[in-house]
C-alpha positions in Angstrom: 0.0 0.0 0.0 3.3 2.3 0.9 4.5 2.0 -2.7 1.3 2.5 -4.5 1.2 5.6 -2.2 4.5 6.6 -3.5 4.3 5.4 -7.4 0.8 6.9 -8.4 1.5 10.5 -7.6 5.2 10.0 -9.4 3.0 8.6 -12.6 0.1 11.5 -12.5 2.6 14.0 -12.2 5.0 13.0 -14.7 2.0 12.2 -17.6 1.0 16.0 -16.8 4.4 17.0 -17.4 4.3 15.1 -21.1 1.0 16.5 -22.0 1.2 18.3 -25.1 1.7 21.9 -25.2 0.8 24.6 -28.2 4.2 25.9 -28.9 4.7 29.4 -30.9 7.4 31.0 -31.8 10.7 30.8 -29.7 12.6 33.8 -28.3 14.9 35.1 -30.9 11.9 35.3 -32.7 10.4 37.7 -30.1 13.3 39.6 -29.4 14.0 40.2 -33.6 10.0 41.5 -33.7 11.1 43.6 -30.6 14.0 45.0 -32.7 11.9 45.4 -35.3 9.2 47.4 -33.5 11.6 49.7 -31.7 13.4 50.4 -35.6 10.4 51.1 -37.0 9.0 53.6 -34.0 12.5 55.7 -34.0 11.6 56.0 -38.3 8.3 57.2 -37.6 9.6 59.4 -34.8 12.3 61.1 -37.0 10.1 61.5 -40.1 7.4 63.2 -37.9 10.9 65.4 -37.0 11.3 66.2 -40.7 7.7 66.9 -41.3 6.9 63.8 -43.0 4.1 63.0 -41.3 2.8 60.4 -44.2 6.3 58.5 -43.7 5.7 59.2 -39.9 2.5 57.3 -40.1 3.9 54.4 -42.1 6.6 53.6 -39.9 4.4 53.9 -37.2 1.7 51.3 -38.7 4.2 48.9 -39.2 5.6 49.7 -35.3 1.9 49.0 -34.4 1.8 45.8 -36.4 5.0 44.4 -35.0 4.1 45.0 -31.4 1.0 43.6 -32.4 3.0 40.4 -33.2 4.9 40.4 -29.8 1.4 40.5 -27.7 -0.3 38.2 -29.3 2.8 35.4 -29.3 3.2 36.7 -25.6 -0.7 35.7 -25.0 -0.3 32.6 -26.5 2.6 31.7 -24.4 0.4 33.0 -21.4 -2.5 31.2 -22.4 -0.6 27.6 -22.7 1.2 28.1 -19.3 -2.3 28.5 -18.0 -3.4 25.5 -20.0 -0.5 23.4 -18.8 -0.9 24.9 -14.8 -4.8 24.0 -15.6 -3.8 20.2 -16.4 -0.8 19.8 -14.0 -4.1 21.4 -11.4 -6.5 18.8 -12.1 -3.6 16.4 -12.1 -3.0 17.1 -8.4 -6.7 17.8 -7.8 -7.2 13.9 -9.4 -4.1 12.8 -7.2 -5.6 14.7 -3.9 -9.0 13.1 -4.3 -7.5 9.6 -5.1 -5.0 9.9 -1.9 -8.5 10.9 -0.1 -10.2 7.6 -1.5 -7.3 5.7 -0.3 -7.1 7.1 3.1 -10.8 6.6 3.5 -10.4 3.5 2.7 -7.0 2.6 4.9 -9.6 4.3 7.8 -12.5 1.9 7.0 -10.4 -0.8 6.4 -8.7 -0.2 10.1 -12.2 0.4 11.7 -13.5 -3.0 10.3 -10.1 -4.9 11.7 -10.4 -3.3 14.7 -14.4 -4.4 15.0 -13.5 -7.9 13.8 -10.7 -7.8 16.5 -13.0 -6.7 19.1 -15.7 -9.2 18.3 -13.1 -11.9 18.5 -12.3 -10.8 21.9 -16.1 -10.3 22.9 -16.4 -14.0 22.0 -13.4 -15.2 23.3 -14.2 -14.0 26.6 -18.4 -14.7 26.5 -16.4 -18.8 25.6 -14.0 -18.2 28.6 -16.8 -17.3 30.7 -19.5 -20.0 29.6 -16.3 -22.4 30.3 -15.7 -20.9 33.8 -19.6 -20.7 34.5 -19.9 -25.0 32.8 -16.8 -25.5 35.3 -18.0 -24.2 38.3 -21.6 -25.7 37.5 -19.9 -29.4 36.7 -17.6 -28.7 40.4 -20.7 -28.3 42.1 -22.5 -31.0 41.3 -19.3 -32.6 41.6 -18.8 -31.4 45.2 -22.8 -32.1 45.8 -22.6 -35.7 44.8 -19.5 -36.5 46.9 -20.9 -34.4 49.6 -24.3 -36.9 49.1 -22.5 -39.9 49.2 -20.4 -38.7 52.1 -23.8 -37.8 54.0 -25.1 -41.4 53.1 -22.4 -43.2 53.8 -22.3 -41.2 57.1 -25.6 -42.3 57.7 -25.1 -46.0 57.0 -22.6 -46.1 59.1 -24.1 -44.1 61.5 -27.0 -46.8 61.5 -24.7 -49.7 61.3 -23.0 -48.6 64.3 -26.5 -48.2 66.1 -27.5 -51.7 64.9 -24.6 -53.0 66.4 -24.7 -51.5 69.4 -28.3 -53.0 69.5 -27.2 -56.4 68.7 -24.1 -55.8 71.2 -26.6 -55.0 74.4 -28.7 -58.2 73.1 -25.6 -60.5 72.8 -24.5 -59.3 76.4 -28.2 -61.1 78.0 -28.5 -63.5 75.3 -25.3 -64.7 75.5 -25.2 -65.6 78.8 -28.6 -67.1 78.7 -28.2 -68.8 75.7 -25.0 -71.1 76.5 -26.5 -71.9 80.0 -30.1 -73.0 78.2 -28.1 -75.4 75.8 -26.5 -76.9 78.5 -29.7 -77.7 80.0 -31.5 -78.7 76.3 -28.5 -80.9 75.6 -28.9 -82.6 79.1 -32.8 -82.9 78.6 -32.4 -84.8 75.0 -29.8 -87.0 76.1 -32.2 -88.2 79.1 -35.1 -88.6 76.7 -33.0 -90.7 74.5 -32.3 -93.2 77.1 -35.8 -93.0 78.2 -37.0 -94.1 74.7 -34.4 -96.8 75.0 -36.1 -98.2 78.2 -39.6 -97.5 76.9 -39.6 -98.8 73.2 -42.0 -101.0 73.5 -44.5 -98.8 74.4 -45.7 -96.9 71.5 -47.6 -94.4 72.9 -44.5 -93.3 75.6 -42.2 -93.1 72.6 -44.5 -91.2 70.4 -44.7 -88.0 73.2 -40.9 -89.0 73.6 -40.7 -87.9 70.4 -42.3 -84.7 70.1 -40.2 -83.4 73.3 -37.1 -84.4 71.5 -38.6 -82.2 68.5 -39.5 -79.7 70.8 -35.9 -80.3 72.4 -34.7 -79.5 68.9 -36.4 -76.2 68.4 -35.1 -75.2 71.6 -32.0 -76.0 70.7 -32.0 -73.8 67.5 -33.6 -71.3 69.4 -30.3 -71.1 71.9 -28.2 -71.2 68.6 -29.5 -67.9 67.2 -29.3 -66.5 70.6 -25.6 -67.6 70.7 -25.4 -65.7 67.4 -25.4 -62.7 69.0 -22.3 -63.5 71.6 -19.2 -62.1 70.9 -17.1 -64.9 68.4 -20.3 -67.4 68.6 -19.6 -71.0 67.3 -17.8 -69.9 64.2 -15.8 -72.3 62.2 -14.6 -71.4 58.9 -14.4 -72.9 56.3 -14.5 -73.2 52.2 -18.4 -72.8 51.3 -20.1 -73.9 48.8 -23.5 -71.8 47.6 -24.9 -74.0 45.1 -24.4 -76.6 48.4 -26.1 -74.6 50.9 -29.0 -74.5 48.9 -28.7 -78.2 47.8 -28.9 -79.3 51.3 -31.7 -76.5 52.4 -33.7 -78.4 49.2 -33.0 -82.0 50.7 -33.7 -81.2 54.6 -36.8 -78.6 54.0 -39.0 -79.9 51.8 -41.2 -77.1 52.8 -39.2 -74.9 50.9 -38.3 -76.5 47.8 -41.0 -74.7 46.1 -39.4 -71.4 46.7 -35.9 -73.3 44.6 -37.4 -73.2 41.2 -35.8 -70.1 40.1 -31.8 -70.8 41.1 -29.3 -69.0 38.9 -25.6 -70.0 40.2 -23.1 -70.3 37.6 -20.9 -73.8 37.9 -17.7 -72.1 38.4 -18.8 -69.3 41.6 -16.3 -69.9 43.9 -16.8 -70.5 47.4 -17.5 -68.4 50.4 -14.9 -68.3 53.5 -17.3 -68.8 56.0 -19.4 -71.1 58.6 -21.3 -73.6 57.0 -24.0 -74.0 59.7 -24.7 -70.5 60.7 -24.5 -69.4 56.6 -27.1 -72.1 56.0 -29.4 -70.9 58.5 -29.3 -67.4 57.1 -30.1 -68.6 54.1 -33.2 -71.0 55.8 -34.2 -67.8 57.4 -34.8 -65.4 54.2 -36.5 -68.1 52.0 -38.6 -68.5 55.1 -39.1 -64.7 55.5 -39.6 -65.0 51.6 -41.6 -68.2 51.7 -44.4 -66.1 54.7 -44.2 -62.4 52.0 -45.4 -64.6 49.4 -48.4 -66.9 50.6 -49.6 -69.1 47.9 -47.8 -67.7 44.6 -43.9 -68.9 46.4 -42.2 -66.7 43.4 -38.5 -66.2 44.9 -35.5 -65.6 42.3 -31.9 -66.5 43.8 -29.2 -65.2 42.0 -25.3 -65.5 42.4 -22.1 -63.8 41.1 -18.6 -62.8 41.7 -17.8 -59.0 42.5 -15.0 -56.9 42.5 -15.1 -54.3 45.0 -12.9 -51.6 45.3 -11.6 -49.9 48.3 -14.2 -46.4 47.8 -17.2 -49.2 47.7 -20.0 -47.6 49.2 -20.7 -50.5 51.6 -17.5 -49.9 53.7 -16.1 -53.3 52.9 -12.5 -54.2 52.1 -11.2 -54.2 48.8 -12.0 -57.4 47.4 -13.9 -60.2 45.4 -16.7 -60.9 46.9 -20.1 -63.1 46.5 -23.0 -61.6 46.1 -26.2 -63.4 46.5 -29.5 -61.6 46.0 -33.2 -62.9 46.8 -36.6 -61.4 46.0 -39.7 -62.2 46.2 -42.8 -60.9 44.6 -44.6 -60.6 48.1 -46.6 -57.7 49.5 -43.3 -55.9 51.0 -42.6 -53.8 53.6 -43.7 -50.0 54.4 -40.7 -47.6 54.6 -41.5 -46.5 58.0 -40.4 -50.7 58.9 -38.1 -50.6 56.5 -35.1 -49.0 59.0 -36.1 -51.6 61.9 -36.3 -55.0 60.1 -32.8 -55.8 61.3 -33.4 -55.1 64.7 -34.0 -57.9 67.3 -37.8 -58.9 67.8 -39.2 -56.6 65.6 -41.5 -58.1 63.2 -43.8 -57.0 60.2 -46.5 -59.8 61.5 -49.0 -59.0 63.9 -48.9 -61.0 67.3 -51.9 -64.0 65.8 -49.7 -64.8 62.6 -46.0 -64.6 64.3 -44.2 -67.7 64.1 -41.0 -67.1 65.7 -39.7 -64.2 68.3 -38.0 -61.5 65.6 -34.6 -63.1 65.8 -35.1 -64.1 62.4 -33.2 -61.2 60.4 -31.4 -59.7 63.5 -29.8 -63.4 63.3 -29.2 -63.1 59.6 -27.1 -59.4 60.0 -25.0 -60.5 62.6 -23.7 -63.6 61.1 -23.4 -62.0 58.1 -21.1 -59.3 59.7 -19.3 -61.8 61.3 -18.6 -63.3 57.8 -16.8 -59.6 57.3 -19.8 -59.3 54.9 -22.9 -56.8 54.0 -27.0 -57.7 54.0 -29.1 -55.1 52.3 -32.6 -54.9 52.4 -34.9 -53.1 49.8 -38.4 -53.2 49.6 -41.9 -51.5 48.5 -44.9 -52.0 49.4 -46.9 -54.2 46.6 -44.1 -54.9 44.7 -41.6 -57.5 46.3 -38.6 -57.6 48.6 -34.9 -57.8 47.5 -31.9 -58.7 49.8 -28.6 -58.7 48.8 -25.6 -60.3 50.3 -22.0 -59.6 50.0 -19.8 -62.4 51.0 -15.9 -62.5 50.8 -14.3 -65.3 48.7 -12.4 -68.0 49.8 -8.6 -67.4 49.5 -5.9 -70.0 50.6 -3.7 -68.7 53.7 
């Protein structure tokens, strides 16, 4: 832009410089019709001196004639230096204007780079703050979730800790009672046994021999879940099977074999490090709690699989593989304001006609379970089912 600044003007100028010019004639042409003039005005003077006034008036004619000559050459020079000025004026007029168009230009040119620069920036910093305001939005919901999970989790374990403090005051009675009223059941049954040995023959003594060993039994399980809840219990641990638990529960309690239709355990699960016994009974006492939910229908699905836990898993278990064994039921399920006491001991959902047992039932389940270094979850609504979940840890050798 610079040099086209610098040539045009160069190129207008010089082209009015070469424009063509009238010439007339040059100056030693002027100056001899000067010479000329002045010669023929001294004639005409002196003749008028001698009285020859017709002479006089010839010379001066011709004086009149030349000098007539030198004006008008002189006005035609005049009149093409004006001419030329004229041109080299509209020349520079053109070249002012043009100068003008370019520098109107250059300043539009500027203003539209400067407003294409300032909309850049507007919208560089309207993207810089929709970023910061997206960022700050995404950190909050960020820090709401964590600080949601950190209230639940605080609240699970606040209630966790509350249900084992429950289960802890319960062991401290039951525990005591418990080992003291096996002691005495175990010492009942073996008397009845040697009583039916003596009184075999008579049928009628062995039959109600036989119900108080039954009822001997009952008792005896009865002390067993109240051992439960003493510290340690009768815990022997061991590699355990899940497809076996509920292979024996099928063979011994034919009353629940209806609720084992629906079994999904993969062949290759691995097994559970835990007690054999106490495991089993958990397991007899949520297909019973299923088998009551359910009445006539007996829909139950049991499900199995391996789990990887890792160590930010929200049910505050080691890092880990893990079982986990879920059962539901299609029953009438339980009201939410129940729903936070079911693991407590002798609560029930039953009313006091249709109770079969004293509320040990799931309070049994969660403390073996957390002896198992395991979870039980409960979820339930009301008309549509129950689910509980179990998290056992896998069997590893040493």
């Amino acid at each position: 832009m610079r040099i086209l600044n610098i040539v045009l003007p160069a190129v207008i100028l010089l082209g009015g410089f070469l424009l063509p010019i009238e010439t007339g004639p040059d100056r030693s042409q002027i100056d001899q019709l000067k010479k000329q003039a002045a010669e023929y005005l001294k004639q005409s003077t002196l003749a008028e001196q001698r009285n020859a006034y017709a002479e006089a008036f010839k010379f001066y004619e011709k004086y009149k004639a030349a000098e007539g000559t030198v004006i008008e050459i002189k006005g035609r020079e005049k009149l093409n230096q004006m001419k030329t000025r004229f041109e080299v004026h509209k020349k520079e007029s053109k070249l002012a204007l043009l100068k003008k168009d370019k520098q109107l230009e250059e300043l539009a040119l500027t203003k539209q780079t400067h407003w294409r620069n300032f909309l850049l920036f507007l919208t560089l910093v309207v993207l810089v703050l929709v970023f910061v305001v997206y960022a700050m939005y995404r950190i909050k919901i960020r820090f709401n979730h964590r600080l949601r999970n950190e209230m639940q989790e605080r609240r699970r374990a606040e209630a966790q800790l509350l249900q084992s403090m429950k289960l802890e005051s319960v062991g401290i009675i039951a525990g005591d009672i418990a080992y003291g009223f096996d002691q005495l059941v175990a010492q009942f049954r073996e008397n009845v046994a040697g009583i039916v040995e003596l009184v075999k023959d008579d049928l009628t003594c062995v039959r109600m021999l036989s119900n108080a060993q039954a009822a001997s039994r009952q008792a005896s399980e009865l002390a067993g879940k109240l051992i439960t809840f003493a510290d340690g219990g009768w815990l022997v641990f061991d590699k355990v099977s899940v497809a076996g638990l509920f292979k024996e529960i099928m063979e011994h309690h034919p009353q629940l074999r209806p609720l084992l239709r629906r079994v999904s355990i993969p062949p290759n699960l691995p097994p559970i490090r835990g007690d054999e016994r106490q495991l089993r009974q958990v397991m007899i006492n949520l297909l019973q709690n299923a088998q009551e939910a359910t009445g006539e229908q007996k829909i139950v699905a049991i499900n199995a699989r391996t789990v990887r836990l890792d160590q930010s898993n929200p049910l505050s278990l080691t890092s880990g593989l893990y079982i986990n064994v879920t059962i539901k039921d299609n029953g009438s399920g339980i009201s939410p304001e129940h729903l936070g006491k079911v693991f407590d001991p002798y609560f029930s959902t039953r009313d006091e006609v249709s109770r079969k047992g004293m509320g040990l039932g799931l309070a049994v389940c969660y403390t073996v379970i957390k002896k198992h270094n395991g979870s039980i979850q409960l979820e339930s609504e009301p008309g549509k089912g129950t689910e509980v979940t179990l998290h056992l840890p896998v069997y590893t050798e040493g």
